[in-house]
Structure formats: structure tokens, C-alpha cells
C-alpha positions as CSV (number, residue, x, y, z in Angstrom):
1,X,-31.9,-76.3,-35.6
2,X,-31.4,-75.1,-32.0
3,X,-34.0,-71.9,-31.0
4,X,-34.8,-70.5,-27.8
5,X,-38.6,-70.3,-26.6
6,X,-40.4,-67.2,-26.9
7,X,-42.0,-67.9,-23.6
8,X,-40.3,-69.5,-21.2
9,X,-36.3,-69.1,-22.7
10,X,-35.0,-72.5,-22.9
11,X,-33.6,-74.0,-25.6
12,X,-35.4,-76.6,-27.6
13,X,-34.7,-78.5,-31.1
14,X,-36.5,-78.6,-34.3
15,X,-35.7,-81.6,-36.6
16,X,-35.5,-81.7,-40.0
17,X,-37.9,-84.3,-39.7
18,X,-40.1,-82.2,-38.2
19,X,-39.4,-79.1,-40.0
20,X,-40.4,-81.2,-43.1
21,X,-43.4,-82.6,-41.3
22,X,-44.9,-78.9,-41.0
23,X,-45.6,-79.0,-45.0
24,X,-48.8,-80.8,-44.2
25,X,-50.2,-78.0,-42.6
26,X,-50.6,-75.8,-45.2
27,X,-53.8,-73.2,-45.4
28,X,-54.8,-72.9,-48.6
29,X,-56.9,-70.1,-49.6
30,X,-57.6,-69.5,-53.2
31,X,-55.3,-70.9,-55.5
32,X,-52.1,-69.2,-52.8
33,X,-50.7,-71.6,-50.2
34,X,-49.4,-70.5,-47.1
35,X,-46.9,-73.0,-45.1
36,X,-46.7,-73.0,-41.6
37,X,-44.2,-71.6,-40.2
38,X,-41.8,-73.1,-37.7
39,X,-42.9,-72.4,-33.9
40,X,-41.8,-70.1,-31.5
41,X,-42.2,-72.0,-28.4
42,X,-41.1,-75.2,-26.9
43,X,-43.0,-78.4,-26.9
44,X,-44.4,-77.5,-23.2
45,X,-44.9,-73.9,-23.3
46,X,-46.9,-74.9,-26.8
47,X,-48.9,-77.6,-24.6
48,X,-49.2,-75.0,-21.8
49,X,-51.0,-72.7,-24.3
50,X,-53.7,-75.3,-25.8
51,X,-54.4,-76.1,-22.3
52,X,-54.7,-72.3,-20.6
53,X,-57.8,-72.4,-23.5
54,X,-59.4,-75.6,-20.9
55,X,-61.7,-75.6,-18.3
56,X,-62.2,-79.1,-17.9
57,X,-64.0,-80.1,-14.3
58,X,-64.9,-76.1,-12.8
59,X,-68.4,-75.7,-12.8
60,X,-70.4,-72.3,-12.3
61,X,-73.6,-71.1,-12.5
62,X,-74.7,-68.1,-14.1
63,X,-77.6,-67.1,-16.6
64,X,-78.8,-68.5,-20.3
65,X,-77.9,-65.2,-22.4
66,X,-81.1,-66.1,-24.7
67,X,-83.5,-67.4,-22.0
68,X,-82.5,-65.5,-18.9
69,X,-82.8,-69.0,-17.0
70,X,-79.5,-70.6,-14.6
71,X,-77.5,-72.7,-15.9
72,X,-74.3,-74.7,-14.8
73,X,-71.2,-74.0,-17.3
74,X,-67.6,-74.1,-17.2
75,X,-67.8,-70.3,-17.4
76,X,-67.7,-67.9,-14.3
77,X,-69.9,-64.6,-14.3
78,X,-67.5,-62.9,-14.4
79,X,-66.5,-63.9,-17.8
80,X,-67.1,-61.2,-21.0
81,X,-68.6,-64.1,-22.8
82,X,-72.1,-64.9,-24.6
83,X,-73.6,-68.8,-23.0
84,X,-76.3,-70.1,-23.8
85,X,-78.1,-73.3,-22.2
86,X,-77.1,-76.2,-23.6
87,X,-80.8,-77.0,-25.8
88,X,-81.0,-73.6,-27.1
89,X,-76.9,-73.7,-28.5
90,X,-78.1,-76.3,-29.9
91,X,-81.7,-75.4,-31.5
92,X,-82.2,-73.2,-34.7
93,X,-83.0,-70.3,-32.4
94,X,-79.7,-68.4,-33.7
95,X,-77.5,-68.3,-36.6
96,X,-73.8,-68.6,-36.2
97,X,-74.1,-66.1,-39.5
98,X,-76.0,-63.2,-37.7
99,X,-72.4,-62.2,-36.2
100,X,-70.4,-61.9,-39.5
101,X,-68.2,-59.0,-39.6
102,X,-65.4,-57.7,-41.9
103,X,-62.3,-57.9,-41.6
104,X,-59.6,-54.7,-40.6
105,X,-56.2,-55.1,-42.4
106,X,-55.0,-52.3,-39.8
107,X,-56.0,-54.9,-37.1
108,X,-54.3,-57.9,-36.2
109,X,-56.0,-61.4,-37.1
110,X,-56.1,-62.3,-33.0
111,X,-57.6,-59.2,-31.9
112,X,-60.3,-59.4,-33.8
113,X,-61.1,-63.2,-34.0
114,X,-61.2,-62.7,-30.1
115,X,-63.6,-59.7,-30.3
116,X,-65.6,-62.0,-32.2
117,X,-65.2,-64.6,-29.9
118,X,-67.2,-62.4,-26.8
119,X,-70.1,-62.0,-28.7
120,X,-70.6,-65.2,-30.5
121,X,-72.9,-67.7,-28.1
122,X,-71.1,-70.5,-26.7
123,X,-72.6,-73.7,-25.0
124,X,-72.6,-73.9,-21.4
125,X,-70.0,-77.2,-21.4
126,X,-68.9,-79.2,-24.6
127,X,-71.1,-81.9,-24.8
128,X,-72.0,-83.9,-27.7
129,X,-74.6,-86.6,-28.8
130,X,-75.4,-87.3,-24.8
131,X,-78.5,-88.9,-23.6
132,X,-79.4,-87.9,-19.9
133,X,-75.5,-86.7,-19.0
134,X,-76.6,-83.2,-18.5
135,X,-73.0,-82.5,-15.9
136,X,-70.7,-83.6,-17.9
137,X,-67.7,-81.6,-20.0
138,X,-65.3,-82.5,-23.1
139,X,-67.8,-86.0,-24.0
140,X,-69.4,-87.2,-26.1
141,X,-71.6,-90.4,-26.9
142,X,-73.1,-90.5,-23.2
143,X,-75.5,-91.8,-21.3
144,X,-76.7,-91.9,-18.0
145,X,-74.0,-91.1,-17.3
146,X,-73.1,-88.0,-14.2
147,X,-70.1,-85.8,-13.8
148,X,-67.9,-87.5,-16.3
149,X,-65.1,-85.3,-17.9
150,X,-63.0,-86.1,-21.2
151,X,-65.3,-89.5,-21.7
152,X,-66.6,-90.9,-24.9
153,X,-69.3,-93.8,-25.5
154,X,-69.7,-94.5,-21.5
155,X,-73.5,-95.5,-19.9
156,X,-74.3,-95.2,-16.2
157,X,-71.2,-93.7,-15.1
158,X,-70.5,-91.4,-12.5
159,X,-67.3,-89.4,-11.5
160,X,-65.0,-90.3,-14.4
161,X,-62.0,-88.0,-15.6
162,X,-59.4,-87.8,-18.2
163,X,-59.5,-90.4,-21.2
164,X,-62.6,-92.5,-20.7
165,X,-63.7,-94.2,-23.3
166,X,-66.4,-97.6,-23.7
167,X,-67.4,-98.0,-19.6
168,X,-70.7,-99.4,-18.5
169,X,-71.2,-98.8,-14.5
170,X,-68.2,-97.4,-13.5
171,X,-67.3,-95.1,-11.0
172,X,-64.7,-92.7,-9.2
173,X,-62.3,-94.1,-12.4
174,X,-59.2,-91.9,-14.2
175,X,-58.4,-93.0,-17.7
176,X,-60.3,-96.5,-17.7
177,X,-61.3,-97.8,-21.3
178,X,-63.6,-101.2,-22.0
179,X,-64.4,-101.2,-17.8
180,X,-67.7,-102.8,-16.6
181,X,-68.6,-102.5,-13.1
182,X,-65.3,-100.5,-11.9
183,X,-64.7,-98.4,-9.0
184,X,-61.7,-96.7,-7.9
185,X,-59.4,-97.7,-10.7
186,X,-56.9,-95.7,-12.6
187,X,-55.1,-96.9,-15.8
188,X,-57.1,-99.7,-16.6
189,X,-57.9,-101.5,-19.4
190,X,-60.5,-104.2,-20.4
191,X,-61.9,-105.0,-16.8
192,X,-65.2,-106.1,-14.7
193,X,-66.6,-106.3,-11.1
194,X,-63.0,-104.8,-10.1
195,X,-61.6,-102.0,-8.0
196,X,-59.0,-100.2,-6.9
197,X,-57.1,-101.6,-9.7
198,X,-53.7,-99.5,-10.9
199,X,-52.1,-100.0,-14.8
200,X,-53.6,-103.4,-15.1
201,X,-54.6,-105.1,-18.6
202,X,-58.0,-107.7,-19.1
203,X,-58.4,-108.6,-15.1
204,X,-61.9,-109.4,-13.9
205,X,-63.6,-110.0,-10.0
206,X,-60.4,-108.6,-8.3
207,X,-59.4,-105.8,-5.9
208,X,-56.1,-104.0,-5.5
209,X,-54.1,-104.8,-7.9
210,X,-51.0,-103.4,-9.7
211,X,-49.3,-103.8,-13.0
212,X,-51.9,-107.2,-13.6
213,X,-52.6,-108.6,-17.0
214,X,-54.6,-111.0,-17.6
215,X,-55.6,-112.0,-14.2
216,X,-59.0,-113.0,-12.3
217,X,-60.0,-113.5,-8.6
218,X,-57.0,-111.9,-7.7
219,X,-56.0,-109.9,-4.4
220,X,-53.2,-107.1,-3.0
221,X,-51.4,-108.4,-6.1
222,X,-48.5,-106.9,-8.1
223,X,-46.7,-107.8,-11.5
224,X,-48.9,-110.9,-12.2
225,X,-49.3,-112.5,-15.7
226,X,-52.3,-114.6,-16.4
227,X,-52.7,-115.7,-12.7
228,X,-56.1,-116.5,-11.0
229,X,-57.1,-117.3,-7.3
230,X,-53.8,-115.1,-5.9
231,X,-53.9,-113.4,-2.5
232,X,-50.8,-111.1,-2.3
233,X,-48.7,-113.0,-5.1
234,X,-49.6,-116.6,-3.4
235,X,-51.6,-119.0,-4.9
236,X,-54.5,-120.9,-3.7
237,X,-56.8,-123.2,-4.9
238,X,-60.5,-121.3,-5.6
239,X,-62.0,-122.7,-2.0
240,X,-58.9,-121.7,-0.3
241,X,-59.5,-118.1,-2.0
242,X,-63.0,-117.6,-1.5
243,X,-62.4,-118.5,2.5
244,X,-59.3,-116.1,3.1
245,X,-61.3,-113.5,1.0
246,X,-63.9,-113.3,3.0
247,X,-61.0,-112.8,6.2
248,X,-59.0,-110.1,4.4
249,X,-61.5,-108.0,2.2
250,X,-62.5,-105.0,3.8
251,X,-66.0,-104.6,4.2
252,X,-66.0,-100.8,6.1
253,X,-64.9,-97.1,4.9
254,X,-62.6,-97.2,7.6
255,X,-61.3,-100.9,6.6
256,X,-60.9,-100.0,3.0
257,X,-59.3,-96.6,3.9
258,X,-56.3,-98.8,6.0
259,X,-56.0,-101.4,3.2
260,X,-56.1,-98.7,0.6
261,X,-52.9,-97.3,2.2
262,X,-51.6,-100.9,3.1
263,X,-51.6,-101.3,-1.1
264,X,-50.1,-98.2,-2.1
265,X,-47.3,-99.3,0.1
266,X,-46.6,-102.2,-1.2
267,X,-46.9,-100.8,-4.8
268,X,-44.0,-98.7,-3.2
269,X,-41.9,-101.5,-1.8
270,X,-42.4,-104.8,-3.3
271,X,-43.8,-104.1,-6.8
272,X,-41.3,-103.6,-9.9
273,X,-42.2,-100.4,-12.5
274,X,-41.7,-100.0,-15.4
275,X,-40.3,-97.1,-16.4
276,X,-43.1,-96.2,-19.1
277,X,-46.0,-97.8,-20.1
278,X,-46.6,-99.1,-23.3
279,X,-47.7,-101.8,-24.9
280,X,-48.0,-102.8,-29.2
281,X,-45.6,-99.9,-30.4
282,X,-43.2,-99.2,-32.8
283,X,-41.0,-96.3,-33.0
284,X,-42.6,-94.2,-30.2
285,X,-41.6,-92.8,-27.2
286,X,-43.7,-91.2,-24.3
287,X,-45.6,-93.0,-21.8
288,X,-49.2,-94.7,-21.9
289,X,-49.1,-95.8,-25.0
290,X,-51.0,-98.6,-26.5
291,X,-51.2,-99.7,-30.4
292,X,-49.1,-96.9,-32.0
293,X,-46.2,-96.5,-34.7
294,X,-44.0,-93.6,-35.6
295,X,-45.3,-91.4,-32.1
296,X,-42.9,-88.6,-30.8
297,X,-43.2,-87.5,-27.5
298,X,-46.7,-88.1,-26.9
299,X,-48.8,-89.3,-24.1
300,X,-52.1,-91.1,-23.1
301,X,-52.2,-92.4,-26.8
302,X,-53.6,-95.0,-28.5
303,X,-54.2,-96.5,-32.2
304,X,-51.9,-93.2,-33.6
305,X,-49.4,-93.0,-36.4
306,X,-47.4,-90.4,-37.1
307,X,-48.0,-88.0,-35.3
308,X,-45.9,-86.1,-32.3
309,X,-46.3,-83.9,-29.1
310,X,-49.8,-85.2,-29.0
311,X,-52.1,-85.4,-25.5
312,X,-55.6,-87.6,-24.7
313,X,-54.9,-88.6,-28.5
314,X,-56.9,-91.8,-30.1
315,X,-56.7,-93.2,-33.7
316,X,-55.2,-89.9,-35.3
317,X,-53.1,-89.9,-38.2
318,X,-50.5,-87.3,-39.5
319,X,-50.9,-84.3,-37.2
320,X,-48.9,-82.6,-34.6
321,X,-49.3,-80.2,-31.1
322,X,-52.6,-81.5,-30.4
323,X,-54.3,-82.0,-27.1
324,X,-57.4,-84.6,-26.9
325,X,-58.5,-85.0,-30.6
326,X,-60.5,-88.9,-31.2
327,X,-60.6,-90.0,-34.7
328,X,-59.1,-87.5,-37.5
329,X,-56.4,-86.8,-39.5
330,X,-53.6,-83.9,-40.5
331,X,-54.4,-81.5,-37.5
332,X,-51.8,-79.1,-36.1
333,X,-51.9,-77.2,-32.5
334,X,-55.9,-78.4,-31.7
335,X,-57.4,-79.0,-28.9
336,X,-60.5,-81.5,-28.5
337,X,-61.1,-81.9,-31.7
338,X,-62.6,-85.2,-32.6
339,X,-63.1,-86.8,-36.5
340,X,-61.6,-84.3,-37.7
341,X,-59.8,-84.0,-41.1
342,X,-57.2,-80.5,-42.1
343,X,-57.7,-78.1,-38.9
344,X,-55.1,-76.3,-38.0
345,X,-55.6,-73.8,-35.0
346,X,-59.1,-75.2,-33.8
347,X,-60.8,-75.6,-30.4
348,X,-63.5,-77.6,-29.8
349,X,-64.8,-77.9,-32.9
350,X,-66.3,-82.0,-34.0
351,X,-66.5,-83.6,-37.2
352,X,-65.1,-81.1,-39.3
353,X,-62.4,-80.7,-42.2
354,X,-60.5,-78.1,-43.7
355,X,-61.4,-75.2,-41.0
356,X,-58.6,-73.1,-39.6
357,X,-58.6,-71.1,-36.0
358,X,-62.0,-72.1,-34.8
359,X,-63.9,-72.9,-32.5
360,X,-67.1,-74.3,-30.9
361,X,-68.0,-75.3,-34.7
């Protein structure tokens, strides 16, 4: 089935496959069931939508609603919202139940869920099960840990964004998982005492590197396989390294600026890309993927099966249009919802099953 989006007017295809995939998202209420019905807008202008509902990395301050006190929150002033600091959101100083209200049939759903919405407290930044990791937004399982966004089960990290997940002492880092000791590295899995490292796979004690697996003591490398003691694809024997290491590693902010640009062009000239990352998966297509089966146009995903038009996704099963669940099962058009089971038009709402257009629960 061709259609044409709603939103933006192109044309887009609905498979029967996934036509027949919608019948898992059914909301049941009572003994009547009610399917979902087949979207209106494209894959983007859906991904567009769960995103618009983000604020990932903008910080503001403004006052505690309960408390009167400042706090820093991912919502402006200006906002026509209710924020509370982060302690008292989470204390039993309110009940989520005090706002009840009933429901207008000569109302539409949307206009009053986001009446509701205004007045309902909200915490200042979503931030879960943290110890000491006060600045930080969409994470969870923190600590020590200093303005880290979309990170999970990091300690004594600073400046990390977008698909973080197990880093110990890692800084100034973009989608790193597994990294010890890490600066400046983007794309990076299993690594220690490393920077400026670029899609590289298990490398250790090495600087500037691109497309490396498996590779130690390496440097201004690209396209290695399970190489050690290399300095710009050559190899020398350790003493040899050590010696011209000492000679060729930077050792000012000006030094590292030059070979920081000498690096990305070489990435540009000498190195080969591939033309999507992904690694351990079977019947999938997107790009950064790792340890999947049966993924559809997904991306940043790990440990998934079956799902499609997923974003920042790990170890979810069976669910569709959603945008950076962890853990969880059967959930259509969420976004950062982690472990959880049956949701179907949620928003940051953790651990929770069978709950449909929520949020903040």
C-alpha cells in the first residue's frame, strides 16, 4: 500500500508485513479491543514528531513549583509547565492522583491529556537511579558522573552524549559503550587508556585511530585487524614504538589541535569505509548496528529482534516507531522508555507495562 504523508506529502510504503505487524499493538480496555490503525505519516516525519517531544542537552534555570528554590531543567521559564526539583518529584510530597479529572466526550482525547499535562508536576531532567550525577538528562544508573546525556550504567564520567552505556572515566565521548579511560572518542566499543578513537572495536593504549578492531599500542592508524605496535599502518617492534611515540605524540593543545586535523584527513584520503556499520546481524538494514535479527530501518541499535524504525534502541523485542527505549518489549511510537513491556504512545515513562499515552510515569 502506497499513501502520501499527512505532514510533509511524500509518498511512502506500508508492507503487508508491517500492516500485519500493527496487530500487536492493540489497546485493550475491558473485554473491547482496539487495533491500531495504520499511520498517517512517513517513517521521518513520525521520527520528527517523537523527537520535537526532546530536549536532550538545553539546560535552564528557573524555580521549584513546590519549594520556590532554583533549579537547572530542561525547561525554559517561559514554559506553561508545573517542575519540580528533582528530590521533591521524587518524594511522597504529592500524589500523581490529586490531578484526576473526567473525561469530556465533546473534547478530543489530545486536548485534554495536554491540559492535563500543564498542570501535572514534572521533574526538572529525566534522571533515574543516579548517585551524585545531579546535570545529567535521559540516564540512568549513574554515578559520579557530570553532564552526561542519553547514558546508562556509567561512573566518573563527564561530557558524554547520545548512546552511552557501561563507561568508567571517560570523557568528551559520543556513543562509546564498555570504554575505560576514554577521551575524545566517538563510535567506540570495548576500549581503555585510548583517545581520539573513530568506529573502532576492543582497541586498548592507542590514539587516533579509525575503523580498528582488535588492536593495541597503535597510532594515526586506519582499517587494522588485530595489529599491535603500528604507527600510521607500519609495524614496529614494541621498542621501536615506544621511541617514535614519544617523537610523534602530541603533548600541547595546539599539537593535538594540528594532529587532530592531520587524522581526519587521512580518514578522508587513505582510509576505506564502509558503507554502514554493522556487525553480528541478520536480516537488518540501517547503520550502527551490532547483535540484531529481523531490524528494519533502524539505527544506533543493538541486541534487537524484530523490530523496525527504531532509534538509540537496545535489547527490545517486537515493537515499532520507537526512539531510545533499553530493555522491553511490544512498544509502538515511544520515546525513552526503558524495560518496558505493552506501551503504546508513551514518553518517558521506566519500568512499566501495559500503559498507553503517558508520560513521566
Amino acid at each position: 500500500m502506497i499513501k502520501t504523508c499527512a505532514q510533509c506529502g511524500s509518498n511512502f510504503e506500508l508492507t503487508e508485513e508491517y500492516l500485519k505487524s500493527l496487530e500487536k499493538f492493540t489497546t485493550v480496555i475491558g473485554e473491547k479491543k482496539y487495533p491500531m490503525p495504520a499511520p498517517e505519516l512517513c517513517p521521518d516525519c513520525r521520527q520528527q514528531r517523537r523527537i520535537a517531544n526532546r530536549n536532550e542537552r538545553k539546560f535552564y534555570k528557573r524555580k521549584c513549583d513546590l519549594t520556590g528554590s532554583e533549579i537547572v531543567t530542561i525547561y525554559s521559564p517561559d514554559k506553561e509547565v508545573v517542575v519540580y526539583r528533582l528530590e521533591d518529584w521524587w518524594s511522597d510530597k504529592w500524589d500523581g492522583l490529586e490531578f484526576g479529572r473526567d473525561f469530556y466526550f465533546d473534547k478530543t482525547f489530545f486536548e485534554q491529556f495536554e491540559n492535563l499535562s500543564k498542570v501535572v508536576p514534572r521533574p526538572p531532567m529525566v534522571n533515574m537511579f543516579n548517585e551524585n550525577s545531579l546535570y545529567t538528562n535521559h540516564s540512568a544508573y549513574l554515578k559520579n558522573c557530570y553532564m552526561c546525556m542519553n547514558t546508562g550504567w556509567c561512573e566518573d564520567c563527564m561530557y558524554l552524549g547520545n548512546y552511552n552505556l557501561y563507561n568508567k572515566n571517560c570523557m568528551d565521548c559520543v556513543a562509546i559503550q564498555n570504554g575505560e579511560l576514554c577521551y575524545f572518542c566517538t563510535n567506540t566499543k570495548v576500549a581503555t587508556n585510548s583517545n581520539y578513537l573513530y568506529e573502532c572495536i576492543n582497541c586498548h593504549d592507542s590514539s587516533f585511530l579509525y575503523d580498528c578492531h582488535s588492536c593495541s599500542n597503535c597510532f594515526m592508524c586506519f582499517n587494522l585487524r588485530h595489529k599491535q605496535f603500528h604507527i600510521l599502518n607500519k609495524g614496529y617492534c614494541e621498542n621501536e614504538y615506544k621511541q617514535k611515540l614519544k617523537e610523534l605524540m602530541p603533548k600541547t593543545a595546539e599539537e593535538y589541535e594540528k594532529t587532530f586535523q592531520e587524522y581526519k584527513d587521512m580518514m578522508a584520503q587513505k582510509a576505506i569505509h564502509k558503507y554502514i556499520v554493522t556487525e553480528n546481524c541478520e536480516n537488518s538494514n540501517g547503520d550502527n548496528l551490532f547483535n540484531n535479527k529481523n531490524v528494519k530501518d533502524s539505527y544506533y541499535a543493538f541486541g534487537n529482534e524484530d523490530i523496525a524504525y527504531c532509534y538509540d534502541c537496545g535489547n527490545v523485542k517486537d515493537s515499532m516507531d520507537a526512539t531510545e527505549p533499553f530493555g522491553g518489549e511490544i512498544q509502538y511510537e515511544t520515546h525513552g522508555c526503558n524495560n518496558g513491556y505493552n506501551l503504546i504512545g508513551c514518553s518517558k515513562c521506566y519500568e512499566c507495562h501495559d500503559i498507553f499515552y503517558s508520560q513521566y510515569c
